[in-house]
N, C-alpha and C positions, 0 to 999 in steps of 0.2 A: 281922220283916222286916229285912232286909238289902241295904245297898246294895252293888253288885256294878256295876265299870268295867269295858268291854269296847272292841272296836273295832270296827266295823260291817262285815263283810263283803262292805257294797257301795260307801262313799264313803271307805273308814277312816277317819272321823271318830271319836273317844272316847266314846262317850256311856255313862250312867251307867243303873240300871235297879234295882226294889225286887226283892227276890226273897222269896218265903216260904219260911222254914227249916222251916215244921209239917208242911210234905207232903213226906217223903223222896223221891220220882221226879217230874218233872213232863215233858212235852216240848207247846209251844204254840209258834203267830205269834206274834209282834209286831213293828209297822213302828216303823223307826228315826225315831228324833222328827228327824232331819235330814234324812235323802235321801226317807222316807216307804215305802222300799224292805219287803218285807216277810222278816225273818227266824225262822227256826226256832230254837227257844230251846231245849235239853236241861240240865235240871238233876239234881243228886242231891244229898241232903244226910245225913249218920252223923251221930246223935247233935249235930243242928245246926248239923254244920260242914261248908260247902260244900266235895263231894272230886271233882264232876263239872261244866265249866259249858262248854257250846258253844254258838255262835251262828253257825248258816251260812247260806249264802245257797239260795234256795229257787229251784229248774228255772222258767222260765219259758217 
């Protein structure tokens, strides 16, 4: 696990998030421990080093 800072695409507040290096692709929700807002998370990781990380905000 890997902690990975980002900035929230709904309140940009900084908040901090674990990420798993074992699974090369992932994309899931999760709400921001601040606004509660819910974001889309796109990760990718080579050889366990993070080369992809987006956090968008999700159509409502």
């Amino acid at each position: 696990m890997i902690e990975h800072y980002f900035t929230c695409p709904y309140c940009w507040e900084n908040i901090s998030m674990l990420l798993d290096a074992s699974v090369n692709k992932q994309t899931y929700i999760e709400d921001c421990e601040v606004c509660c807002n819910p974001i889309q998370i796109i990760t990718q990781f080579i050889d366990s080093e993070l080369t992809v990380f987006q956090a968008n905000s999700i159509e409502q």
